[in-house]
C-alpha positions in Angstrom: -44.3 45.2 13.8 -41.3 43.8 12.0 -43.3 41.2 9.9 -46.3 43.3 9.0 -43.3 45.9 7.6 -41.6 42.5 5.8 -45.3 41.8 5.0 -45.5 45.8 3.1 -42.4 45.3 1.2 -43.3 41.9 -0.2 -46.5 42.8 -1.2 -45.2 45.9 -2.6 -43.0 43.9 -4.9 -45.8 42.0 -5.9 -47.9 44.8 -6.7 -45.0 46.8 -8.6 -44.4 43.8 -10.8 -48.3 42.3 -11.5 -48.7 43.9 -14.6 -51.8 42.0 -16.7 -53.6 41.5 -13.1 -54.2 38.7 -10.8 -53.0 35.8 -12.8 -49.4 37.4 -13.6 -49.0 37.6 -9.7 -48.7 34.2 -9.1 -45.0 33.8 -10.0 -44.2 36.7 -8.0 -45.6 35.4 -5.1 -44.3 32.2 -5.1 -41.0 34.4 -5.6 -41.8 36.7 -3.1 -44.0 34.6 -0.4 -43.1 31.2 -0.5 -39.7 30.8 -1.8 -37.7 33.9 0.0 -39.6 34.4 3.0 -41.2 30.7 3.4 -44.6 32.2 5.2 -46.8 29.5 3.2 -46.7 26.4 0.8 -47.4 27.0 -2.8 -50.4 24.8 -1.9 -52.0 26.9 -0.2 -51.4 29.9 -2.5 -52.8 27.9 -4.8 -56.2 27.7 -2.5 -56.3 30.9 -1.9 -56.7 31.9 -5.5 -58.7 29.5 -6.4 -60.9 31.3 -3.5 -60.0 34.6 -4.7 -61.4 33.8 -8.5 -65.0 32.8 -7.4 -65.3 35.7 -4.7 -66.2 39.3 -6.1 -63.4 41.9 -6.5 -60.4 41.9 -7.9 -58.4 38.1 -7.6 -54.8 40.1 -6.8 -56.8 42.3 -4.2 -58.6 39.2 -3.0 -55.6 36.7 -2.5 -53.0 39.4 -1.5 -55.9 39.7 1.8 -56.1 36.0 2.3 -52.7 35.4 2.2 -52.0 38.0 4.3 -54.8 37.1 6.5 -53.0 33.7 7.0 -49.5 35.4 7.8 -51.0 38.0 10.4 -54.5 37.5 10.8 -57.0 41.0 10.0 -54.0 43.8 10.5 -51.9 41.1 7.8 -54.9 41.2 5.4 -55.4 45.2 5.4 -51.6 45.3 4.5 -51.5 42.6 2.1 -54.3 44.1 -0.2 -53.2 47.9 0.1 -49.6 47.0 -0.2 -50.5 45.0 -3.3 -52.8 47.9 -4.5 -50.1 51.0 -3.8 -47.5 50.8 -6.8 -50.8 50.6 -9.3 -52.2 53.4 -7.6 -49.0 55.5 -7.9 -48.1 54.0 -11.0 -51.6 54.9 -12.4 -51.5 58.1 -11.1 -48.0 59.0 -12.9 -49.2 57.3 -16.2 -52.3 60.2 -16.4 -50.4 63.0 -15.1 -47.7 62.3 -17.0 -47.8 60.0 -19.7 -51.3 60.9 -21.7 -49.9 62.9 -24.1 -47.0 60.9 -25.3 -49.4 57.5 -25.5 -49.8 57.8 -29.2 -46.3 58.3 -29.9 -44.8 54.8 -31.4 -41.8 54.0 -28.7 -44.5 54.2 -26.0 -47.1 52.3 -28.1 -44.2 49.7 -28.7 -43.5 49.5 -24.5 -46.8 48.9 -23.5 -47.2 45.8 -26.2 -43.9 44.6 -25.1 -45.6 44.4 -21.8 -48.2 42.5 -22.9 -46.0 40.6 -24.6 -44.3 39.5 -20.9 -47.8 39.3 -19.2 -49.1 36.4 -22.0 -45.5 34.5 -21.1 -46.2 35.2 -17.1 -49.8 34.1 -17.4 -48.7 30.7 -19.3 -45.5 30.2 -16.5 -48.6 30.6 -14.0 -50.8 28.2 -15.8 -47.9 25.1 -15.9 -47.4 26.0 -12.2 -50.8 26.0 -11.3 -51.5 22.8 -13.3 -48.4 20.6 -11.5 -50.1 21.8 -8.0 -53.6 21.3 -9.4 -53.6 18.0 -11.6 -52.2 15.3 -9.2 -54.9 12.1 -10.4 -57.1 11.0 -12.9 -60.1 13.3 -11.8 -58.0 16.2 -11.6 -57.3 15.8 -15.6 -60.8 14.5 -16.8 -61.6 17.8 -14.9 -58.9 20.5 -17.1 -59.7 19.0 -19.8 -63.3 19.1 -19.6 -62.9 22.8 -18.5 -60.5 23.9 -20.9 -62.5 22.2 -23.8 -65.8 23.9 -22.6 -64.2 27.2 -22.1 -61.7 27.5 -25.0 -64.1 25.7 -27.5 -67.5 26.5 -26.8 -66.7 30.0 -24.8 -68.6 28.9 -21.8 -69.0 31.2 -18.7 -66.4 29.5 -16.4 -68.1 30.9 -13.0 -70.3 28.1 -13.6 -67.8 25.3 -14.2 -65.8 26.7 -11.0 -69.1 26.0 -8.7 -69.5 22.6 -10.8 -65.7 21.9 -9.6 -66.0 22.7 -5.8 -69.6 20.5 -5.8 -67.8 17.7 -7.6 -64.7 18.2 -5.8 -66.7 18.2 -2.4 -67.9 14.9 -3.8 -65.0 13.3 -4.6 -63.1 14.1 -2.0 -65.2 12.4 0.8 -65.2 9.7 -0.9 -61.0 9.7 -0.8 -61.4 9.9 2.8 -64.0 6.8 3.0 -61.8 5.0 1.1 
């Protein structure tokens, strides 16, 4: 009972601070998950979001579930992803019973693209962090940089190029292990 209530609070933390969605939540649980409370590797975070981006739904709904799947199997899931999802809800729910009138004024325009503002820098911190996990070999940066190119350049769909990755990953991979 005491970890799924450690669990809660964590992933409340993560929800109240993952403004900009699931790739500003990254940071915080590293933070959060793997730093303070050590319940997995930065690795496997990594994994799970990678799983979380090509499954439907929402990617913070998605990995808060799988990491807290891992941490307490089903009953760790459930209170992973509505832990996570709480502070939005209430936060949400404030913002249109409170806030609606005032969002045209200029100090509150100003705070939300502050916000934004700190979501672009999160969502950069979580991109260097993810690419020092992800790139470790040659394959891993023929592989960004064929991605970013194709996404960033030609705006292709990247659902695609993540199937193309876990095929070609698949691939190389066995052959690492032949080897």
């Amino acid at each position: 009972m005491k970890r799924l209530l450690e669990l809660f609070v964590a992933f409340f933390r993560v929800g109240l601070f993952t403004f900009g969605g699931g790739y500003s939540m990254l940071p915080i649980v590293d933070k959060e998950i793997v730093q303070k409370k050590g319940w997995i590797t930065s690795e496997e975070v990594m994994d799970y979001y990678g799983i979380a981006q090509v499954s439907m739904g929402l990617i913070a709904m998605n990995t808060s579930a799988l990491i807290g799947y891992k941490i307490h199997k089903k009953t760790g899931a459930v209170v992973a992803a509505f832990s996570a999802a709480l502070p939005s809800v209430i936060i949400i729910t404030l913002i249109a019973l409170f806030l609606e009138p005032y969002m045209t004024l200029p100090w509150v325009e100003s705070m939300f693209s502050t916000i934004r503002i700190v979501v672009a820098a999160l969502i950069v911190d979580t991109t260097l962090k993810m690419g020092k996990t992800g790139i470790i070999d040659w394959f891993g940066w023929v592989s960004f940089i064929f991605a970013f190119v194709l996404i960033t350049f030609l705006d292709v769909n990247p659902i695609p190029l993540i199937i193309l990755a876990a095929i070609s990953g698949n691939i190389v991979g066995r052959k690492r292990v032949k080897a």
